[in-house]
N, C-alpha and C positions, 0 to 999 in steps of 0.2 A: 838630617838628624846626625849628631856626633855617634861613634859607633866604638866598641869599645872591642867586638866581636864579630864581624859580618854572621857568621855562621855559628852565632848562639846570641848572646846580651848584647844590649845595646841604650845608648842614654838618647833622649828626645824632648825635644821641645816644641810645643804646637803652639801657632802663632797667626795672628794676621795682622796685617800692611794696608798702608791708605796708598793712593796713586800717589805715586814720585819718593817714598820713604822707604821703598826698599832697598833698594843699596844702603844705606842708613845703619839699615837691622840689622842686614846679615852684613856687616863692616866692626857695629857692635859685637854680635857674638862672636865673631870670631877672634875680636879681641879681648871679649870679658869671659869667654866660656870655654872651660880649659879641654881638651880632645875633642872640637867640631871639628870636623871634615868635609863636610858636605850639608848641602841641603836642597829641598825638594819643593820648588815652587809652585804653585796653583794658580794660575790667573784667571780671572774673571774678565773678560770682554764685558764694553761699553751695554752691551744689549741682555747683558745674562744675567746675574743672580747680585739683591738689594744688598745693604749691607747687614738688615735682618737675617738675610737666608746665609750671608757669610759667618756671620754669628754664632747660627746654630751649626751648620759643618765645623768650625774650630772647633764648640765644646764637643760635637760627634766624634771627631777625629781622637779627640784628646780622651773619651771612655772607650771605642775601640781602644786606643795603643793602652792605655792605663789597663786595659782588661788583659793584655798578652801577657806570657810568662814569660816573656823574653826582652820586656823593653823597662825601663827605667824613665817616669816622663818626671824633666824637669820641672815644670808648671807649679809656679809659689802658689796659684789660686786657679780653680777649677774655670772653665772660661765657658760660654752658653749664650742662649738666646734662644728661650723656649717659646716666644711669640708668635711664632709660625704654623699654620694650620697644619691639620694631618695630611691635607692635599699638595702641599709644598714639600713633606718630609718626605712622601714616598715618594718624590721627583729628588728631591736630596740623597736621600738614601742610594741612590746611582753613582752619584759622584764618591759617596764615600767610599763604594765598591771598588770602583775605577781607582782611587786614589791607594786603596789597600796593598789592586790589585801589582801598581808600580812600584808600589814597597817592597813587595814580594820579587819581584822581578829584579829591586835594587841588591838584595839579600838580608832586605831586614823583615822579619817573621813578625805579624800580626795574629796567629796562634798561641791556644795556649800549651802548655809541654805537654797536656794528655792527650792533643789531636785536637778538641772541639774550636772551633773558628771562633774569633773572638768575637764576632760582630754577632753571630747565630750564639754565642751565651749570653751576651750581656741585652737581646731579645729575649729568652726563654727565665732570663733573673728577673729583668727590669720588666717584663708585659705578666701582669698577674691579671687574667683571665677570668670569666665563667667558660671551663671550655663546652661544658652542654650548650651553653646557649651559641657557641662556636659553632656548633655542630648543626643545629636547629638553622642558624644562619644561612650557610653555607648550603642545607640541604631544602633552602627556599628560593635558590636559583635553579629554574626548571628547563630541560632541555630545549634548544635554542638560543636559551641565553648567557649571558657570563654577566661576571662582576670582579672588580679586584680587590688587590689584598688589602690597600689604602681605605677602600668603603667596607669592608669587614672589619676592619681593625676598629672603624670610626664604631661603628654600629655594637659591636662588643668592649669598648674603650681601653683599645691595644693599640699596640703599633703595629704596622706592615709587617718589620720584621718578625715581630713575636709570630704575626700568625702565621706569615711563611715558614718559620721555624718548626713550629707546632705540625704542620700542613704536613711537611715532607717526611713526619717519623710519626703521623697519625697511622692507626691502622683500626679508624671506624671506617665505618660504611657510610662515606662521605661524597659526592661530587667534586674532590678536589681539581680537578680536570677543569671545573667550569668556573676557575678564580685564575685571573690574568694579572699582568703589570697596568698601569693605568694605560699606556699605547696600544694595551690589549692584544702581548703579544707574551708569547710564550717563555718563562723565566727561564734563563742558562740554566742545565742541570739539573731540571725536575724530570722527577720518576714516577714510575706508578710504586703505588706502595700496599695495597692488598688486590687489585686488579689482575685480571690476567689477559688486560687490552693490546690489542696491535696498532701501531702507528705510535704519531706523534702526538702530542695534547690537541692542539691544532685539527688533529685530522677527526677528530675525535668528535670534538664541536662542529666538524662543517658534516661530519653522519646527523648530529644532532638535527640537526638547521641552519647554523651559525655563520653567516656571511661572512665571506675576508674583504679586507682592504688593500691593496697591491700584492695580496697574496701570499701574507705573514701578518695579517693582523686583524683580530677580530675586530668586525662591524659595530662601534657607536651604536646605534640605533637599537641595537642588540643587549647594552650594554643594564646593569639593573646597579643606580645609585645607590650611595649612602641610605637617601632618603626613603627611596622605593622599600628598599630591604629594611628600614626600621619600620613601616607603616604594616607589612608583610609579617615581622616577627611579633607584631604588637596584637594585630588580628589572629593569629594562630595562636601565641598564649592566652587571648582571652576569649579561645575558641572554647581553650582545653578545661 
């Protein structure tokens, strides 16, 4: 991204490349796009992600940086590709982490200027919720088992993010503890948040019942689907 500030604004352009046209692009911008200095590749290996899934990370990319107080996105037209399941997003949604995360590390700030992370607001704007029925959800995963944020999200028609979002500044009386990443392993940086538990989320679930997998990741078998939890919430409401 051209930078016009390390350590405040900065202009950006989000893009992608077919195999063999990159030297191309950025040969282009650097000749048609006045202050670039740099820029920040992404490649995809032969075995990894279609050009659907690359689709939807550009336009990701492009509403994280667009949602910062600190970047400037060049982009004449919004760019996307929302044809991707919510099971793909929450495997996507990694990389856009990851990718933030070298932003940050380059010194370009993907925050906005009051502190909140861009990608955790434009979750808590963009996912408009029932959060009762979030809650009802979540509180139908029963000890032993887990579920993730991907099949909650699907099941209340949010995103991952949103619910992660929502998840770590709830303060119902919820089993957040027993909602995992789809690997079924415990998200960087969760807390407890009305609990007064000892250990780790992990250690939590194996008091429950909750088998690990090499020892960092809760057991499949354990795990409670999209499907399972809407057939679970549809019985309980029209228990009620």
């Amino acid at each position: 991204p051209p930078t016009e500030d390390l350590a405040g604004h900065y202009s950006v352009y989000v893009g992608k490349a077919s195999p063999g046209t990159i030297a191309s692009r950025i040969s282009f911008h650097v000749a048609n796009r006045e202050g670039w200095d740099r820029a920040l590749l992404v490649a995809r290996v032969s075995t990894g992600y279609n050009s659907t899934d690359v689709g939807w990370l550009e336009g990701r990319l492009h509403d994280v940086v667009s949602a910062s107080g600190y970047a400037e996105v060049a982009n004449k037209a919004t760019p996307g590709d929302d044809t991707i399941s919510s099971w793909d997003k929450g495997a996507l949604e990694r990389v856009v982490t990851l990718v933030t995360s070298v932003m940050k590390v380059l010194g370009f700030r993907t925050d906005s200027p009051d502190g909140e992370g861009a990608i955790d607001k434009i979750a808590a704007e963009g996912s408009v919720f029932d959060v009762e029925k979030l809650h009802r959800a979540i509180g139908l995963v029963k000890a032993g088992e887990w579920s993730t944020y991907g099949d909650v999200a699907e099941v209340v028609g949010s995103h991952p993010r949103g619910v992660g979002a929502h998840i770590r500044h709830c303060g119902e009386d919820v089993p957040e503890w027993r909602i995992l990443n789809r690997r079924g392993e415990s998200q960087p940086g969760f807390t407890w948040t009305t609990r007064n538990k000892k250990g780790s989320q992990l250690d939590v679930l194996i008091d429950e019942g909750v088998p690990l997998v090499d020892g960092n990741r809760a057991d499949q078998e354990a795990m409670v689907d999209a499907i399972e939890l809407q057939k679970r919430l549809e019985y309980a409401e029209g228990r009620n």
